[in-house]
C-alpha positions as CSV (number, residue, x, y, z in Angstrom):
1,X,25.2,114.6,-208.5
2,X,21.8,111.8,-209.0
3,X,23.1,108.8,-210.5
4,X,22.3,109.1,-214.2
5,X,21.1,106.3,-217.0
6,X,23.3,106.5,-219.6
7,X,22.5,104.8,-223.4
8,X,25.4,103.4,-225.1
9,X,25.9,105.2,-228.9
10,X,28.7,102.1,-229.5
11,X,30.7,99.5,-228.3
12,X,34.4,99.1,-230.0
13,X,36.4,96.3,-229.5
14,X,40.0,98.2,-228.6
15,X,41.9,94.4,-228.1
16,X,41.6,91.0,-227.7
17,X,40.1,91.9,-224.0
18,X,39.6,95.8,-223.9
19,X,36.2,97.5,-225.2
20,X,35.6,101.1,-225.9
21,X,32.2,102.3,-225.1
22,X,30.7,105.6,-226.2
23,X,27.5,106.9,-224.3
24,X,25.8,109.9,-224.1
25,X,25.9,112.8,-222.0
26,X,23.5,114.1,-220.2
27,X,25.7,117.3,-219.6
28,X,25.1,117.0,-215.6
29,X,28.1,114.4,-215.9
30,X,31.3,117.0,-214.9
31,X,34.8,115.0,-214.5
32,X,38.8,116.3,-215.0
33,X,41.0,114.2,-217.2
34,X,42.4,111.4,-215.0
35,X,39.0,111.1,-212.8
36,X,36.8,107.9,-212.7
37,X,33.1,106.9,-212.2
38,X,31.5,104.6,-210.5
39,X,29.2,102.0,-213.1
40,X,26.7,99.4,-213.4
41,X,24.2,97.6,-215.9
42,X,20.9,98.6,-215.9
43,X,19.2,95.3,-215.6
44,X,17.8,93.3,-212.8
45,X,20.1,91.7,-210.5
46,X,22.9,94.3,-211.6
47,X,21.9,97.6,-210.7
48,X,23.6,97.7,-207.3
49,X,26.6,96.0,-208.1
50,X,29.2,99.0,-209.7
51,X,32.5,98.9,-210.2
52,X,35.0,101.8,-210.5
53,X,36.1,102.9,-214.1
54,X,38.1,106.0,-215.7
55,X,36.6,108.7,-218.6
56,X,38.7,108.5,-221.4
57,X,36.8,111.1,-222.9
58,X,37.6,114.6,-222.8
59,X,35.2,117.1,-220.8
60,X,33.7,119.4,-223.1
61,X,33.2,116.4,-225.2
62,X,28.9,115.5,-226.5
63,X,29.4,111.9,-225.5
64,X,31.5,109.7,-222.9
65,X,34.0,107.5,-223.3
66,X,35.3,104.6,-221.0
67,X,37.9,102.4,-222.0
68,X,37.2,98.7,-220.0
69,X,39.4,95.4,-220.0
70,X,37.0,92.5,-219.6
71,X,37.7,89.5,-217.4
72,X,35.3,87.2,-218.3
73,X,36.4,84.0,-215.5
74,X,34.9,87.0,-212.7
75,X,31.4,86.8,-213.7
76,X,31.2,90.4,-212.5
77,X,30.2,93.9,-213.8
78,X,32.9,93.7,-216.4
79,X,31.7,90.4,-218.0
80,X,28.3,91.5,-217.7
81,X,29.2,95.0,-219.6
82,X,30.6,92.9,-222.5
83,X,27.1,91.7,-222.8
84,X,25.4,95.0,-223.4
85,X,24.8,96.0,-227.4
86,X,23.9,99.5,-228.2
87,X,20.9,100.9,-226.9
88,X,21.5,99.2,-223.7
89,X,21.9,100.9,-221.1
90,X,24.4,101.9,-218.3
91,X,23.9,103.5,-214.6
92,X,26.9,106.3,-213.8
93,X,26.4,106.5,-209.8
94,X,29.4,108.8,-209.0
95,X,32.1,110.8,-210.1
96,X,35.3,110.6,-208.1
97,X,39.0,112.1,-208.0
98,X,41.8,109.8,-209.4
99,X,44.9,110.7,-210.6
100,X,45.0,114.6,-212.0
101,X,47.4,116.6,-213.8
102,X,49.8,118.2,-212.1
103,X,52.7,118.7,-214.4
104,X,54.8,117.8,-217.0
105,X,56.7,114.1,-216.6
106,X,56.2,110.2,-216.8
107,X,53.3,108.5,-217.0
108,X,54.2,104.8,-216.3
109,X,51.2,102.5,-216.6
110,X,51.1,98.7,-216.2
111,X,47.8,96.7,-218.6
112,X,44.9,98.3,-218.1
113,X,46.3,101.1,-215.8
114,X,46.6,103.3,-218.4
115,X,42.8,104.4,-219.0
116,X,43.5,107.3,-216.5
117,X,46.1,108.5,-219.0
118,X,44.4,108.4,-222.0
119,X,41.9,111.2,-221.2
120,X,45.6,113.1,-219.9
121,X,47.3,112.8,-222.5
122,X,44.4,113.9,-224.9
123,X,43.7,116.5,-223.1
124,X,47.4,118.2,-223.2
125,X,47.9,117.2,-226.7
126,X,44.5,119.6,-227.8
127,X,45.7,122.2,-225.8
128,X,49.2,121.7,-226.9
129,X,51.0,120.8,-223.6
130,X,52.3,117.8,-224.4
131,X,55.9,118.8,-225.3
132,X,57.8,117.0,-222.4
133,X,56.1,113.9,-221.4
134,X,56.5,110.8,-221.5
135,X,54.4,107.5,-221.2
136,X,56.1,104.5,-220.3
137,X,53.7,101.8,-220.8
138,X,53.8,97.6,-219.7
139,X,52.1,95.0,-220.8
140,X,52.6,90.8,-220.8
141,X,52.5,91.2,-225.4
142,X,52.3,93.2,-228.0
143,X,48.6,92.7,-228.7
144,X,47.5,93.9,-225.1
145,X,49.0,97.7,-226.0
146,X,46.0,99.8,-225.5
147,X,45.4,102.4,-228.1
148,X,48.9,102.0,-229.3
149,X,48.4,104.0,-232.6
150,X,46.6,106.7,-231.2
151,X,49.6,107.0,-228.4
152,X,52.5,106.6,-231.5
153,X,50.9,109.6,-233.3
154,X,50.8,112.0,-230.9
155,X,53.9,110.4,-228.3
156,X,55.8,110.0,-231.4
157,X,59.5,108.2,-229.5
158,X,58.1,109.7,-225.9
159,X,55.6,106.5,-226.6
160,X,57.9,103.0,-224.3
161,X,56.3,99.8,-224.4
162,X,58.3,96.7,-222.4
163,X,57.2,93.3,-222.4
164,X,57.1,90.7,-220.1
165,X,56.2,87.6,-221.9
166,X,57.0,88.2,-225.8
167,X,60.5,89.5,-227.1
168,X,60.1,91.2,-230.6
169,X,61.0,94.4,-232.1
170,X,60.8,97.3,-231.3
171,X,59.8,96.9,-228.0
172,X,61.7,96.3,-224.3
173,X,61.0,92.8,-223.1
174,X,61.8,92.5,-219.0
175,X,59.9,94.5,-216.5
176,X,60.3,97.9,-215.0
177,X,63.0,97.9,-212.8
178,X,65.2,100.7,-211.5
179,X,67.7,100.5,-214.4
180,X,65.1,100.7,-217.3
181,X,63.8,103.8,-215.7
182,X,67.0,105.3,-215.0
183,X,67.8,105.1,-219.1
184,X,63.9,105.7,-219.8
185,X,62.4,109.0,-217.6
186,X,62.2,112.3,-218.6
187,X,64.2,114.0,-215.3
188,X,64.1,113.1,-212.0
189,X,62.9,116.4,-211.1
190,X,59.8,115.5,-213.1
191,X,56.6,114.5,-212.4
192,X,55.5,110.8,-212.1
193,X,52.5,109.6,-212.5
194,X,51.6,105.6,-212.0
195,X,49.0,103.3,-212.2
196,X,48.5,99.6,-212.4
197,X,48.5,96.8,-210.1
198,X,49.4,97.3,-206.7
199,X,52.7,95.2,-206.7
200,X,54.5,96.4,-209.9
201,X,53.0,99.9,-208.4
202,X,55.3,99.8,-205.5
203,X,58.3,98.5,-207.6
204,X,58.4,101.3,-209.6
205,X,58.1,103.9,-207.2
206,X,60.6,102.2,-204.7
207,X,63.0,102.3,-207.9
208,X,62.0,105.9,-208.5
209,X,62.7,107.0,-205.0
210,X,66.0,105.1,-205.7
211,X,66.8,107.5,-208.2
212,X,66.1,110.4,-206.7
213,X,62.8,110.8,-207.0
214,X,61.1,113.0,-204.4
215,X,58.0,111.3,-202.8
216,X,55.8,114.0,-203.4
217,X,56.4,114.2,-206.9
218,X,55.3,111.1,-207.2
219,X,51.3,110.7,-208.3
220,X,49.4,107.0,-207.9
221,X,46.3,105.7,-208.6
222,X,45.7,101.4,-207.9
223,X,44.1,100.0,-210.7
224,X,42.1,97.0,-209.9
């Protein structure tokens, strides 16, 4: 696939840090849920400089979708996305695989790690495949949940949230450890899918392994 310019349709702000933007498609974008792209600004200075982020739009969809937490002490791509308004524009360089489907389970995500299961978990709930999973979802306080009321309306009580740095109902507060996941997976002949960063990454699938857990039932993606 050519790299394609893409025009943003809106920018949404999804958290304190986290924006939504909507572009267009140019219908020669193809992706699965779960799969990421490569990005970068379309001004001067910028245009070689692209950072990896996931759809969290669904396929046959007429526009794109990527959900983006912003980290404004980098001065990198992500910054400079939060500077775009609508009408600017945005290069898509690449389409690459990520975490995919592969059936029913977990999905334990740490902070921004869970864009790769937003276009999942939409996904099975329009086809309605969702009976049987689970998300499991971390984050440092309440107001860093990523689309938390889209994920309690269609999760219902297979939506988890722990945090580590705020204690208040009705969430966990600790972190993932092997004990909260032996009280909080679906089965341990389940999938699991994780994503996050790198350390709490290898935490949770040391504790999964712990618990049974067969290594190839386990399903990763790093999340930068």
């Amino acid at each position: 696939m050519e790299q394609q310019v893409l025009i943003i349709r809106k920018i949404e702000k999804i958290t304190h840090n986290v924006l939504r933007f909507t572009l267009n498609n140019t219908n020669k974008i193809k992706f699965m849920p779960g799969q990421a792209a490569e990005l970068a600004v379309d001004k001067d200075g910028w245009r070689d400089k692209r950072n990896p982020f996931t759809f969290t739009s669904l396929p046959f969809e007429d526009h794109l979708e990527f959900t983006i937490k912003i980290y404004p002490d980098h001065n990198g791509v992500t910054n400079e996305l939060s500077k775009l308004e609508v009408g600017d524009k945005i290069i898509l360089k690449s389409v690459f695989g990520a975490i995919q489907f592969e059936g029913k389970g977990t999905f334990i995500a740490g902070g921004a790690g869970v864009t790769p299961f937003i276009s999942i978990i939409r996904d099975l709930h329009q086809k309605g495949n969702l009976k049987g999973n689970r998300l499991i979802f971390a984050n440092s306080t309440q107001i860093d949940i990523i689309n938390k009321n889209e994920f309690e309306s269609i999760l219902g009580d297979n939506f988890l949230n722990i945090l580590s740095r705020e204690e208040v109902d009705p969430y966990s507060h600790g972190r993932i450890d092997t004990a909260y996941l032996k009280d909080n997976i679906t089965s341990p002949e389940d999938y699991f899918y994780i994503c996050g960063p790198e350390p709490m990454m290898d935490t949770v699938e040391d504790s999964l392994k712990e618990l049974g857990v067969e290594e190839d039932k386990i399903v990763k993606e790093v999340f930068n």
